[in-house]
C-alpha positions in Angstrom: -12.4 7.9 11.2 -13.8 9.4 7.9 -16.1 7.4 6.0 -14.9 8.7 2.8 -11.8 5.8 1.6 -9.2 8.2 0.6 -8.1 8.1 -2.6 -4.8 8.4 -4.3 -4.1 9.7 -7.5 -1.1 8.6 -10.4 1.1 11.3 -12.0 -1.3 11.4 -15.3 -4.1 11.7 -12.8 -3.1 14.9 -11.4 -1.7 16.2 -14.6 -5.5 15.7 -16.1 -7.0 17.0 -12.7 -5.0 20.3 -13.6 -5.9 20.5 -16.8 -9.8 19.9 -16.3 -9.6 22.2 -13.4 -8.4 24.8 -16.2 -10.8 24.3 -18.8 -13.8 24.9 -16.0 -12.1 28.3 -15.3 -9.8 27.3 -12.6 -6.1 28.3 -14.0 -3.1 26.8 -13.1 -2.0 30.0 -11.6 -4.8 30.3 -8.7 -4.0 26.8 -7.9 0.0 27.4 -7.8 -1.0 30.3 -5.5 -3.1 28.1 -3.0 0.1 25.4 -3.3 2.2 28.3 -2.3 0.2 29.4 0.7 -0.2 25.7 1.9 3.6 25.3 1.7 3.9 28.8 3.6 1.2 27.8 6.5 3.7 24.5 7.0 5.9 27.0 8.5 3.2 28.6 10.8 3.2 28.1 14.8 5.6 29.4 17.8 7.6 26.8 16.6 9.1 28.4 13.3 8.5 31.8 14.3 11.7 33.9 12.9 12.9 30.5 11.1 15.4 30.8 8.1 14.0 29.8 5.4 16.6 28.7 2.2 14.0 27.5 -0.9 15.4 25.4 -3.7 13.2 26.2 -6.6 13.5 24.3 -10.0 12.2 25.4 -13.8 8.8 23.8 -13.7 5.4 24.1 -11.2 7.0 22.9 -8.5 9.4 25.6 -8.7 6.5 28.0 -9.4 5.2 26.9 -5.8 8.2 27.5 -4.2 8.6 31.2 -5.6 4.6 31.9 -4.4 5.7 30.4 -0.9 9.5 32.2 -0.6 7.4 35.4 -1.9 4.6 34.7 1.4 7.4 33.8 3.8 9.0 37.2 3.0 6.2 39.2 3.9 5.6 37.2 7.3 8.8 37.9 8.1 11.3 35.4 7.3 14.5 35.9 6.4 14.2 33.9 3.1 16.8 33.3 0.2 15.8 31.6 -3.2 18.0 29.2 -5.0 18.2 28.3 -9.1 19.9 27.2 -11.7 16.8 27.0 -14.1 14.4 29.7 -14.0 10.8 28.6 -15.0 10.8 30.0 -19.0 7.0 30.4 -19.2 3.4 29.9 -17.9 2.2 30.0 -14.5 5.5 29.2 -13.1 7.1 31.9 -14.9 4.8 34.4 -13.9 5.3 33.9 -10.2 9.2 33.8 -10.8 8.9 37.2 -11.8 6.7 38.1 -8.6 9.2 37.8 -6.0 10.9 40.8 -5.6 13.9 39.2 -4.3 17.7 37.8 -5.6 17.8 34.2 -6.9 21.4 32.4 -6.3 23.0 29.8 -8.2 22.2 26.4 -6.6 26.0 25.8 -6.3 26.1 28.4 -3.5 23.4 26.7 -1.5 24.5 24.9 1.7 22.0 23.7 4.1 24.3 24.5 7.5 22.4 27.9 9.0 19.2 27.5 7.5 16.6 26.2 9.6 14.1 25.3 7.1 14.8 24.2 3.7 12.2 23.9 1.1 12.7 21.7 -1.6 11.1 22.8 -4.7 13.0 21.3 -7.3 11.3 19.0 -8.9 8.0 17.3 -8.4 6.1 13.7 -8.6 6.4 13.4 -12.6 9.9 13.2 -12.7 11.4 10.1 -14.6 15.1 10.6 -15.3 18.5 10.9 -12.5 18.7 14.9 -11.7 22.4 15.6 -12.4 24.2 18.3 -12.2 24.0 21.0 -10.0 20.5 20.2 -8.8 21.8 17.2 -7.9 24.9 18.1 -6.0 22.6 20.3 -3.9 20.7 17.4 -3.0 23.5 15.6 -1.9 24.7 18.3 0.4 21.0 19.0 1.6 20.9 15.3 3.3 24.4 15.6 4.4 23.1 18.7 6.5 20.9 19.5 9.7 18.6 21.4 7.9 14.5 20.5 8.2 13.4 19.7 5.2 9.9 20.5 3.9 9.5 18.7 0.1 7.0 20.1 -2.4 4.7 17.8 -3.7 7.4 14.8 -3.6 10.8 14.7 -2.4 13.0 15.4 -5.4 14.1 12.3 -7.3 11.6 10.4 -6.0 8.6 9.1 -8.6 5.3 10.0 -7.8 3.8 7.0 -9.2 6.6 4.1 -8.4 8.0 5.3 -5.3 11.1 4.1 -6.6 14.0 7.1 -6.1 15.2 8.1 -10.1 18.5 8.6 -8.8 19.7 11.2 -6.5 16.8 11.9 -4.0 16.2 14.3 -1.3 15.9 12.8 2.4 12.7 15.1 3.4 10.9 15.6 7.3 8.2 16.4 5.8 6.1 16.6 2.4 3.5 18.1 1.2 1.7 17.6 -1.8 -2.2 19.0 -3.2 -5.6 17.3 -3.7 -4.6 13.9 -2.9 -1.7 11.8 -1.7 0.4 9.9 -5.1 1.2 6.2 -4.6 4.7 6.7 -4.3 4.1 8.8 -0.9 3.2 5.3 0.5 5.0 2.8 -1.6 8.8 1.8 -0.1 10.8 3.9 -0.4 9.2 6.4 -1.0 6.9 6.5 2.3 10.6 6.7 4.4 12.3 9.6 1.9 8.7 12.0 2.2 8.9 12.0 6.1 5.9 13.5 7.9 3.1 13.4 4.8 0.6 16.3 4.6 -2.2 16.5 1.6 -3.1 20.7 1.1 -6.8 21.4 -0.3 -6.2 24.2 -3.1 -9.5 24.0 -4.7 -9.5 21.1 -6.9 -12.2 18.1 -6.1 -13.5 14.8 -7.6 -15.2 16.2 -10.6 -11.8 17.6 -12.0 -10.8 13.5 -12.4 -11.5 12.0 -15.5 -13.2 9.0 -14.0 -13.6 7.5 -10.3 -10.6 6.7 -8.6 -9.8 2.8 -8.4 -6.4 3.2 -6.5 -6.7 3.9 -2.4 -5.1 3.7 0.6 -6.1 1.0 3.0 -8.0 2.3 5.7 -11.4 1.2 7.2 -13.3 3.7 5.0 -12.5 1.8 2.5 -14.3 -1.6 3.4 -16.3 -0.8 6.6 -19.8 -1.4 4.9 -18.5 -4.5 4.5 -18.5 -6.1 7.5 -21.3 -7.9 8.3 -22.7 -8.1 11.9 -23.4 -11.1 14.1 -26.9 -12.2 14.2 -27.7 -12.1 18.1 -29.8 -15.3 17.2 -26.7 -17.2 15.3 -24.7 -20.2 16.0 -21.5 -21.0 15.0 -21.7 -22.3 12.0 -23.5 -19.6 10.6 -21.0 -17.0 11.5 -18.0 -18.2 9.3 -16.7 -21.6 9.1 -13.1 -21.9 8.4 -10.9 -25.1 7.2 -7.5 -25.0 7.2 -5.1 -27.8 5.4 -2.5 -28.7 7.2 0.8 -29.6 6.6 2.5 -32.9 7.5 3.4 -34.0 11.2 6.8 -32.1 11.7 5.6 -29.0 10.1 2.3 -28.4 11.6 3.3 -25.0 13.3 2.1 -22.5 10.5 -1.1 -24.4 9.9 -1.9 -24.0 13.1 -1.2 -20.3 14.0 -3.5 -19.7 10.7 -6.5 -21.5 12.6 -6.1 -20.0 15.6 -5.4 -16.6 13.9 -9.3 -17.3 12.2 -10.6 -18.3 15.4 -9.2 -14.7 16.7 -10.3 -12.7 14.0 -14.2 -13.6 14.7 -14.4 -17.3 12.6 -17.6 -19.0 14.1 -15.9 -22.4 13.5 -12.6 -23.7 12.5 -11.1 -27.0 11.4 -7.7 -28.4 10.5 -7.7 -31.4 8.3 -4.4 -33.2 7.8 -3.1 -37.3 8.2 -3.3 -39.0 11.5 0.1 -38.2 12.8 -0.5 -34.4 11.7 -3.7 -34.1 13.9 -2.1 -35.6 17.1 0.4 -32.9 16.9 -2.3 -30.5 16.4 -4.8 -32.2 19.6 -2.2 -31.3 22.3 -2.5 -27.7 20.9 -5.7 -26.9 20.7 -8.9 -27.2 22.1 -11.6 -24.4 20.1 -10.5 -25.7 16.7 -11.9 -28.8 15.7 -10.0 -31.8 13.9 -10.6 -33.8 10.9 -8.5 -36.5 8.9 -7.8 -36.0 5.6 -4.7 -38.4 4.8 -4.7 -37.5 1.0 -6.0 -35.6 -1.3 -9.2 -37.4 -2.1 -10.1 -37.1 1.5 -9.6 -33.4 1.2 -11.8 -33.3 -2.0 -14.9 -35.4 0.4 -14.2 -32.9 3.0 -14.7 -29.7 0.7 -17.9 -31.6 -0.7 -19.6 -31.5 2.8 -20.4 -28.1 2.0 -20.3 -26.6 5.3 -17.0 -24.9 5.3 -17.3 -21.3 3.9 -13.4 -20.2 3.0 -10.3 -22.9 2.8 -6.6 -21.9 4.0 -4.0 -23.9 1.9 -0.4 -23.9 2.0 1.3 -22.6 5.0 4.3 -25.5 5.5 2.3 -27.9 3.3 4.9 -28.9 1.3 6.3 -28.1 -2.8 4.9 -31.7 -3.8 2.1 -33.7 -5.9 0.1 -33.8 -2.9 -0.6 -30.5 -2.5 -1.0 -29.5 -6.2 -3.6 -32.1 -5.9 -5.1 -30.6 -2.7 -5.0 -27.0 -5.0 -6.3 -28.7 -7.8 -9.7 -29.9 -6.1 -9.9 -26.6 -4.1 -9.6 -25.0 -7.2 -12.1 -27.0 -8.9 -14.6 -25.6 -6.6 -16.2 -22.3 -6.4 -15.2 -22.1 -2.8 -13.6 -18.8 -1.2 -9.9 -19.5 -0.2 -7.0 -18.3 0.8 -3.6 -19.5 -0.8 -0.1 -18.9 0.7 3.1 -19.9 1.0 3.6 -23.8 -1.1 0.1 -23.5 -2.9 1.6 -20.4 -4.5 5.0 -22.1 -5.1 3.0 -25.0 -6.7 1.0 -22.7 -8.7 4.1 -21.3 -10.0 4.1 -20.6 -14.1 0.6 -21.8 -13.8 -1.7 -18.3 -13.8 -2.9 -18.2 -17.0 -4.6 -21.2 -16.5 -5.9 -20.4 -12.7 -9.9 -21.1 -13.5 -12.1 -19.0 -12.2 -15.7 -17.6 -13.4 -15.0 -13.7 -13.4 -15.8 -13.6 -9.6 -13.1 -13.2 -7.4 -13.5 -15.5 -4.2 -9.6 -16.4 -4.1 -6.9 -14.5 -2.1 -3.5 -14.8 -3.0 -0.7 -13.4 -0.5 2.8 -13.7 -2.0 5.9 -11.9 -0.7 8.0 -10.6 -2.7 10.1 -13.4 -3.5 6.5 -15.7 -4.0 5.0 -12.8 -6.2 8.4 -13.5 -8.6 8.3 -16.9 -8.9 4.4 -16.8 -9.3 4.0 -14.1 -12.2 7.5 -12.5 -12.4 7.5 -14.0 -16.2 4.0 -13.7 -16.6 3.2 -9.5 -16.2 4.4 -8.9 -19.6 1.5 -11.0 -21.3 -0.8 -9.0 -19.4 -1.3 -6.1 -22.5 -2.6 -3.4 -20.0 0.4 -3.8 -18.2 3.0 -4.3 -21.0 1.7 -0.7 -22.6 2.3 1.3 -19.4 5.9 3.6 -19.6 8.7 2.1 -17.5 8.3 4.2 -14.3 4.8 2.9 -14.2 5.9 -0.5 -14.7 8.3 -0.2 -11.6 5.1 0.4 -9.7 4.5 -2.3 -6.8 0.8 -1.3 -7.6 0.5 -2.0 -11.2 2.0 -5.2 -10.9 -0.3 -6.3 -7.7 -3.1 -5.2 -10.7 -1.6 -6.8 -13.4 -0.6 -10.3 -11.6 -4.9 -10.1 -10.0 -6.1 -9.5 -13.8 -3.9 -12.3 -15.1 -5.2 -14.8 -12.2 -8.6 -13.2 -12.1 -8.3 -13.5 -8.3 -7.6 -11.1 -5.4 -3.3 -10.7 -5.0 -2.1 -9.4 -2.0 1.5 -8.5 -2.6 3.0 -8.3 0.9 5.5 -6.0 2.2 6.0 -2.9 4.5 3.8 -1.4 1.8 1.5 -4.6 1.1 -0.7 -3.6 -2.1 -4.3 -5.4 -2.6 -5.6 -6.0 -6.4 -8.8 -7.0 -7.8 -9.1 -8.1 -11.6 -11.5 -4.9 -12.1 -8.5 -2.4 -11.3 -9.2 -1.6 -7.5 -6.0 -1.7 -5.6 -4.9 -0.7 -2.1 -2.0 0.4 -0.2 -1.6 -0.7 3.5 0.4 1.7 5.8 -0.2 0.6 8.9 2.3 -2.3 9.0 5.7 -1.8 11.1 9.0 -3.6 11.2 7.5 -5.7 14.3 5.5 -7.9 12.0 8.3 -9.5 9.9 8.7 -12.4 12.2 8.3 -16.3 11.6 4.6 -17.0 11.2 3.4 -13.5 10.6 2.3 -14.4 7.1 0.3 -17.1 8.4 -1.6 -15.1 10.5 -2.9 -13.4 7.8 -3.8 -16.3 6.0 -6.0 -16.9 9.0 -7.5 -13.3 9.3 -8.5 -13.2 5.9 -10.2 -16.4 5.2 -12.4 -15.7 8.7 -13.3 -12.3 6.8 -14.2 -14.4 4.0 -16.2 -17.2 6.0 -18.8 -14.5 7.3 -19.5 -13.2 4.3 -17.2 -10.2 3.0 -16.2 -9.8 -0.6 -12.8 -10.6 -1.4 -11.5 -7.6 -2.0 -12.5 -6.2 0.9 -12.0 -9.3 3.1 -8.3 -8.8 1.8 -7.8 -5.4 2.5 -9.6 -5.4 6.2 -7.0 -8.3 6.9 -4.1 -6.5 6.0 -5.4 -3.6 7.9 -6.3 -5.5 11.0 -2.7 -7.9 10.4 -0.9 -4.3 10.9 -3.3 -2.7 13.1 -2.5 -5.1 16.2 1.0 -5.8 15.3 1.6 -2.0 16.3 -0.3 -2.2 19.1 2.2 -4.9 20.6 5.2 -3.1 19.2 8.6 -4.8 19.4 9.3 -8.0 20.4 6.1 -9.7 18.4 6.3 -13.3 17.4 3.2 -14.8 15.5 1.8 -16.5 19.1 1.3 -13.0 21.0 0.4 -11.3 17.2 -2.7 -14.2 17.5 -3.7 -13.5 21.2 -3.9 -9.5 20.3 -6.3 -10.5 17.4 -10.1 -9.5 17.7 -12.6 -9.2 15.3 -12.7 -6.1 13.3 -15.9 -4.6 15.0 -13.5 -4.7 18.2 -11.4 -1.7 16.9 -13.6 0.4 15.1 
C-alpha cells in the first residue's frame, strides 16, 4: 500500500493546477498532449488490437484531448472517426483540432452500434448546466448502445466536484482523468456512472497546487502513523477502555453489538452501563464486556467521573427522550472522546451551534443521511464558508460533511455508500471501500463501536474516524453477501490485523 494518502482535487483546484503549471513554463498544450497519449495507451493490449474507435469530441480541453488521442489512435492503426458539433474556437484545444488530419462529423450521425470503443470527450469535470441538444441526444443513444465506453476526465454531465449528474450523463466503463482523482469520481453517483477509474501522470505535481490538499480519499495512507502499538508490557486498561450507554431493557440489541464491535476492533476494556433490567438482558450475552448500573442520568454522570473510561458510545436504541439529552448533556460537559449516533444525534437536533467544545475535536458524529438532515439540514447556511460556495459546490456531500464539522467543531461522519469524514480545520475524506453488504440492521452500530476503540487507545479523531470507516468497509467485503451486524462483529480485528 503507498504511504502517500492520495489526494483529490476540486474543479478550481485543477483549473489553478493548470494555470500555475503554465506560468512555470509548462503550457497547456504539452499537458493536452500527455492527456491525449494517456487516453490513447487505454486502448493498448491484445485486447483492443484493431478496435474501432468512434471519439465524441466537444469545444473545450476535453475535446482538445480527444483530437490528440483520435490523432494517436490513427497512426497505431485504428480505424478512428471523430464526432462534433462545436469545434474548439481557440487555444490549446484549437490547435490540436486543426492537427488531425482527418473528417469531423456532425454528432447527429454518431451511433454507438459498430464501434467497439467509444471515447467520450465531450465535456469534462467543470461542467455546471444540463447538455442539451445534440450533444445530449448522442449521449442518450451512447448508453442505449453496446459500445465500451472510455470517459475523458469525467463522464459527460457528470460534476467533477458534486458527483451529482447536471442532467443528461454518459454511462462510462471506464474513466480516466490527470494528476489526481476529483471528488465526484468517488461521491454517489458519480463513482457508479465513471466505471473502472484510472488517474494518468502528464507532468503536473504538488507544487503546481496553490496550497496542500485537505480533501483525500480514505485509505490507510492516510491515517496509518496513527495507530498506536500495544505495549508488550500493558494491561487492559491501558490499551483503550471503552463505555458504552445502553438503551432500555427491550432495546438493548444495538448497544450491544457496539461493545462487542469495540471489543473486536482491539478495545482493551469495555463496559455497558444501563438500569437493572437493561444489564440482565445484556449478562446472558456477554461474557468479555463488563457491566455497570447506571439507572439514570446522574449515575451516568458518577460513572464518567471515575475517570478510567477513555471514549463513551451514546445513542444506539437509547431512546428520543429527557433521559438521554441528559446523558448527552453530562457527556458533553466533559472533555471526554465519544462517539454519538443514532438518538443522541436526533436529540441534538437544531442544537449545533451551541455543541461546546474547546477547538479540539475529540467527538465523532455518524449521521446517515436522513440524521445529517435533521441534525444541520437548516443549519449549513449559517456556516459563511459554506453559504459563499456556487451551487454545484454546495450539492457536494463533501462540503456539507465540512460545513456541518466546522459548525459543531467536532468530527462528522456523514454515512453512506460514499461516507465522507470532516474535521473543523477542512480535512475531509471519502471512503470507497464500502459495498451494498453493509446496509443491514445494526451496521451503524458497529461503527460506533470501531471508532470509539480507535479513540480509547489513543488516535486522533479524525483519524480514529476515518480508520473506522475504512476497517467498517474493509471486513464487510471480505464477508460479502449475506452480512448481518453479528457475523460483520466476529470478522472484526484490530487494524494492525490487516495492514
Amino acid at each position: 500500500m503507498s504511504e502517500q494518502p492520495e489526494f483529490l482535487l476540486t474543479n478550481a483546484d485543477a483549473r489553478a493546477a493548470d494555470a500555475r503549471a503554465e506560468a512555470a513554463g509548462l503550457p497547456v498544450s504539452r499537458l493536452m498532449e500527455q492527456a491525449g497519449r494517456a487516453i490513447a495507451a487505454c486502448l493498448a493490449g491484445s485486447r483492443w488490437n484493431g478496435a474501432s474507435v468512434a471519439i465524441l469530441c466537444g469545444p473545450g480541453n476535453n475535446g482538445g484531448d480527444g483530437y490528440v488521442a483520435a490523432r494517436l489512435l490513427a497512426e497505431r492503426g485504428h480505424r478512428v472517426e471523430v464526432f462534433s458539433d462545436a469545434a474548439p474556437k481557440d487555444g490549446a484545444a484549437a490547435g490540436m483540432a486543426r492537427l488531425w488530419a482527418g473528417p469531423v462529423h456532425p454528432l447527429p450521425a454518431f451511433v454507438p452500434d459498430g464501434w467497439d470503443v467509444t471515447l467520450d470527450a465531450l465535456y469534462g469535470s467543470g461542467l455546471n448546466r444540463a447538455i442539451e441538444g445534440p450533444a445530449a441526444e448522442a449521449i442518450l443513444r451512447l448508453n442505449a448502445g453496446n459500445s465500451h465506453v472510455i470517459a475523458v476526465d469525467v463522464p459527460s454531465g457528470l460534476n467533477g466536484d458534486s458527483g451529482q449528474p447536471t442532467g443528461p450523463v454518459v454511462e462510462a466503463d471506464e474513466t480516466i482523468t490527470f494528476f489526481a482523482a476529483r471528488p465526484g469520481h468517488w461521491l454517489w453517483p458519480g463513482r457508479m456512472l465513471c466505471g473502472a477509474l484510472q488517474v494518468a501522470e502528464i507532468g503536473l505535481d504538488l507544487t503546481h497546487l496553490d496550497a496542500a490538499p485537505r480533501l483525500f480519499r480514505n485509505t490507510p495512507a492516510l491515517w496509518r502513523k496513527a495507530i498506536r502499538p500495544r505495549d508488550p508490557a500493558s494491561h487492559k486498561y491501558r490499551n483503550g477502555a471503552v463505555l458504552v450507554a445502553s438503551g432500555p431493557e427491550f432495546r438493548t440489541g444495538a448497544a450491544r453489538l457496539s461493545a462487542q464491535a469495540a471489543l473486536h476492533a482491539g478495545a482493551g476494556a469495555v463496559t455497558l452501563s444501563g438500569d437493572p433490567a437493561a444489564l440482565r438482558i445484556h449478562a446472558s450475552h456477554v461474557t468479555a464486556i463488563m457491566l455497570r448500573e447506571a439507572a439514570g442520568p446522574s449515575d451516568f454522570a458518577g460513572l464518567l467521573d471515575e475517570n478510567r473510561f477513555d471514549s463513551v458510545v451514546i445513542g444506539p436504541a437509547a431512546g428520543v427522550d429527557e433521559p438521554t439529552e441528559a446523558r448527552l448533556r453530562a457527556l458533553l460537559a466533559r472533555p471526554l472522546p465519544a462517539v454519538l449516533d443514532a438518538d443522541a444525534l436526533t436529540v441534538l437536533a437544531g442544537k449545533s451551534e451551541n455543541f461546546p467544545h474547546d477547538g479540539t475535536p475529540r467527538r465523532v458524529l455518524t449521521p446517515h443521511e436522513g440524521e445529517f438532515g435533521r441534525l444541520f439540514g437548516q443549519e449549513l447556511a449559517k456556516d459563511p464558508t459554506y453559504a459563499s460556495l456556487p451551487p454545484a459546490l454546495q450539492a457536494s456531500k463533501v462540503e456539507k460533511a465540512r460545513a456541518a464539522s466546522r459548525l459543531c467543531g467536532e468530527i462528522v461522519v456523514c454515512k453512506g455508500p460514499d461516507s465522507v469524514i470532516a474535521a473543523p480545520d477542512g480535512r475531509a475524506a471519502i471512503n470507497t471501500n464500502a459495498g451494498p453488504e453493509l446496509a443491514t440492521a445494526g451496521s451503524g452500530d458497529v461503527l460506533a463501536g470501531i471508532i470509539a476503540a480507535h479513540l480509547a487507545t489513543g488516535m486522533p479523531a479524525f483519524e480514529a474516524a476515518s480508520a473506522g470507516v475504512w476497517l467498517h468497509g474493509h471486513c464487510g467485503a471480505m464477508f460479502g453477501a449475506g452480512l448481518t451486524a453479528e457475523r460483520l462483529v466476529d470478522r472484526l480485528r484490530p487494524l494492525s490485523a490487516y495492514l
